[in-house]
N, C-alpha and C positions, 0 to 999 in steps of 0.2 A: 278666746279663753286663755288663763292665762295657764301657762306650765308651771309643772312644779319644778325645782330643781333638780339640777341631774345626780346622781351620786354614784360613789365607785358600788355600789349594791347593784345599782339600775341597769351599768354598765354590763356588771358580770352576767343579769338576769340576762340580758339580752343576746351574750354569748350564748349563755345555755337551751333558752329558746330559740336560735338560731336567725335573732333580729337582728337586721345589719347596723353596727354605729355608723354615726357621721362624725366627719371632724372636719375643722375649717382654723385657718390661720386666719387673725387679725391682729392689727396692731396699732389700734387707736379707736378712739369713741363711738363715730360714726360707724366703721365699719362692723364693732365688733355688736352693736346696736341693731344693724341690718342682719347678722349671722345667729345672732340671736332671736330673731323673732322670725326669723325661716324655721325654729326648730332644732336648730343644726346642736347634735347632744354635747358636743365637746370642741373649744377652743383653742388651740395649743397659739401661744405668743410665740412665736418660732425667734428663733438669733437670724434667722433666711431676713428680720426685717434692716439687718445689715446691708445687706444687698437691693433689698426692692422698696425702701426703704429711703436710708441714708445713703444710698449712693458706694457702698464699700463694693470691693472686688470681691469679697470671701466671707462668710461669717465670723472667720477669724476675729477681728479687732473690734467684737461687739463687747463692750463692757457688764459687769453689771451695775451699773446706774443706770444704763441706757435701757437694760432690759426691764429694771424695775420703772423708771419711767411710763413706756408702753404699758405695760402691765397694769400700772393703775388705772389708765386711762380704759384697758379695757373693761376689769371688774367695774368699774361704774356703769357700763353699757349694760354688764351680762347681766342678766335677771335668773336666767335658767341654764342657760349651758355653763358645764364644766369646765371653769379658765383652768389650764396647762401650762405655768411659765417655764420658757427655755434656759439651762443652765450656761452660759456663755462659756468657751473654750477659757483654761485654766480657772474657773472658778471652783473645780469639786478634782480635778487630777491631783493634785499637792498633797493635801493631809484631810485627812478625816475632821478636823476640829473645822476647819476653813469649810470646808463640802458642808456640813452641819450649819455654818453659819450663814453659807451662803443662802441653801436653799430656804432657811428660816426668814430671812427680809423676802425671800419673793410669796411666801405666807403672809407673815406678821407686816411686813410694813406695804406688800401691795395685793394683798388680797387675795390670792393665786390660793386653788386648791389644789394643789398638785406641782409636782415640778418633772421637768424631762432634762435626762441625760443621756448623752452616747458612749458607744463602748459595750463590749460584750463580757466574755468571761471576767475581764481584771476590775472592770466595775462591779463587779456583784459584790465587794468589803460595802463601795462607797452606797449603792442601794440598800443594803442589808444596814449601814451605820445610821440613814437618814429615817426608814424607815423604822427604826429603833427609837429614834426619835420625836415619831411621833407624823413623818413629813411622808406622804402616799409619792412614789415613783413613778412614773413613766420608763421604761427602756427604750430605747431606738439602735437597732443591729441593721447589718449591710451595709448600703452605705453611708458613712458619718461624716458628711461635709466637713466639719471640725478638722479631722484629720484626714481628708482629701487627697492633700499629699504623700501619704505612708502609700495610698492605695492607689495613687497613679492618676492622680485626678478624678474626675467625675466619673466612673465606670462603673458596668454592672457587679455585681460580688454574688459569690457563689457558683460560679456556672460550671465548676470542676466538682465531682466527685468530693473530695476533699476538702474542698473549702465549703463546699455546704455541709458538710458534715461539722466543721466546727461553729459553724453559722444555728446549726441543728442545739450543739451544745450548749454554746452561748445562751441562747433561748430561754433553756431549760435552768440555768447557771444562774439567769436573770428573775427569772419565775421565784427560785426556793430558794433566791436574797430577798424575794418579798415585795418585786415590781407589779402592781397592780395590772399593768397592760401593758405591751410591747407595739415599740412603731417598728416596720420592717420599710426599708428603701431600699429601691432597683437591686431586688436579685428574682431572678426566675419563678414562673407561677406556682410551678409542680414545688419547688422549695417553701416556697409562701403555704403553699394549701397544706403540705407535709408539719411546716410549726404551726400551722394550726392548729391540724386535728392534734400535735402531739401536747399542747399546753394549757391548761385548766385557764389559763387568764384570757382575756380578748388581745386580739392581732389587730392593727390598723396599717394597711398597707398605703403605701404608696410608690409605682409602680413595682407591685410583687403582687398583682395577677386579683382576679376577681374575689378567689377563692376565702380571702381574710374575713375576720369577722367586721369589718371595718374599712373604711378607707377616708384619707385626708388629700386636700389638694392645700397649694397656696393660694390665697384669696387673689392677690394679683394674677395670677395667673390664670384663676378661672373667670375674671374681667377683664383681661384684656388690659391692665394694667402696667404690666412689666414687656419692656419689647426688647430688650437685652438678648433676650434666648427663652424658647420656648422647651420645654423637656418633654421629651416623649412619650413620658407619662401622662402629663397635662391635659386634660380637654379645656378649651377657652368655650366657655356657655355665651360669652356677650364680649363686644371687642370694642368698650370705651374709650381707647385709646383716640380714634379717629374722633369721636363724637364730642371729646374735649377739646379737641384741640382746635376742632372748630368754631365751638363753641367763645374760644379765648381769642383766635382772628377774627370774631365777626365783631366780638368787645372790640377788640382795637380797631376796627376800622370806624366803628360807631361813635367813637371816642375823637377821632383825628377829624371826621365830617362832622362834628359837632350833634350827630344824630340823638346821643345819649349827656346825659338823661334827658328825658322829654317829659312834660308837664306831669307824666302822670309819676313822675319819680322824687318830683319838686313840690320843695314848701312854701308855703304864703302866708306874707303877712296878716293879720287883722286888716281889715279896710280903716283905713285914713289913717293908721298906724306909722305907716312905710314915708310920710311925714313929717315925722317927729323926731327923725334922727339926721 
């Protein structure tokens, strides 16, 4: 049967009735084809396709061509879930006119209902300016690979008194500039399940504990996909990795012994065709 489209309503309903969302990273046809017909409510094109992906060290040097790219490629797949395109590092930090335009091409020219940015309190101008404009936010607090570095690398965020409490704020800061729904990454459950109950929008965690209204993984990494590094977060459901790779050695050896292709891959002539040349 088929689903109806997901919307930022269906979303919130599902906060309020205490349904869990789903979310899932894709970043191309196929996949986001498959993630769509699982059900799965919401798609976020992450910049993480820098990394598992094109092959980059950091999400850093994802551009946005490269993110609209992807992007389109997914809304052609999604039928029903919710595409989420990822705002790539320095596309919305700068000025408010550039943030506006940005997020406008990954609507207007690739389909994207929605966009995601990171940052907490000092992003709440640039959410409150897009959303002015007409463009539904995503938040993402804790931790913001983006700037990885200010924060010491990949680390958990929040685990002091203090710092959750501005993690607490941020939230809130996020919320009433008019972010639709907040992503929360690696900071502690008790913190997770705390901006939960304190924020009228949906939480989508990933690792920040059961308690969210929501949770997202990366699609590679719940296939077995990316074997770089696994995060603690992650559960891998299926480990393709092996089963491709066999799959491409047993091609090449079928290939070298002449095994492939074999009649039934092969075309023929007409009879008495073959002939006449």
């Amino acid at each position: 049967m088929d689903r109806k489209k997901v919307t930022l309503a269906a979303l919130q309903q599902k906060k309020e009735s205490g349904r869990k969302i789903t979310m899932m990273t894709a970043y191309d046809y196929p996949s986001a084809r498959l993630v769509d017909e699982a059900g799965i409510d919401t798609i976020l094109v992450g910049d993480s396709l820098g990394m598992v992906v094109l092959g980059y060290d950091s999400t850093v040097p994802v551009t946005m061509d490269e993110m609209i790219h992807h992007c389109k490629a997914v809304t052609r797949a999604a039928k029903s879930s919710l595409v989420i395109g990822d705002m790539p590092f320095l596309s919305y930090q700068v000025r408010l006119d550039q943030a506006i335009e940005n997020a406008g091409r990954f609507v207007k020219e690739a389909g994207c209902d929605a966009v995601k940015l990171e940052g907490g309190s000092e992003m709440a101008p640039v959410v409150r300016a897009l959303v002015r404009a007409g463009i539904p936010v995503c938040g993402h607090i804790g931790l913001t690979p983006q700037t990885a570095t200010l924060l010491s690398g990949f680390r958990v965020q929040g685990k002091d008194a203090e710092s959750a409490s501005k993690l607490v704020v941020a939230a809130k800061d996020l919320e009433e500039a008019g972010a639709f729904m907040l992503v929360m990454e690696c900071i502690p459950d008790l913190l997770g399940a705390r901006i939960t109950r304190d924020l009228r929008i949906p939480t989508i965690g990933i690792g920040a504990g059961k308690d969210c209204d929501g949770q997202v993984l990366v699609y590679h990494d719940l296939v077995g996909l990316f074997e770089r590094f696994t995060p603690k977060f992650a559960k891998q459901y299926v480990n393709l990795s092996p089963l491709i790779r066999d799959a491409l050695l047993q091609f090449r050896k079928d290939v070298e012994a002449g095994a492939f292709p074999g009649p039934e891959h092969t075309f023929v002539m007409k009879q008495g065709e073959a002939d006449k040349f």
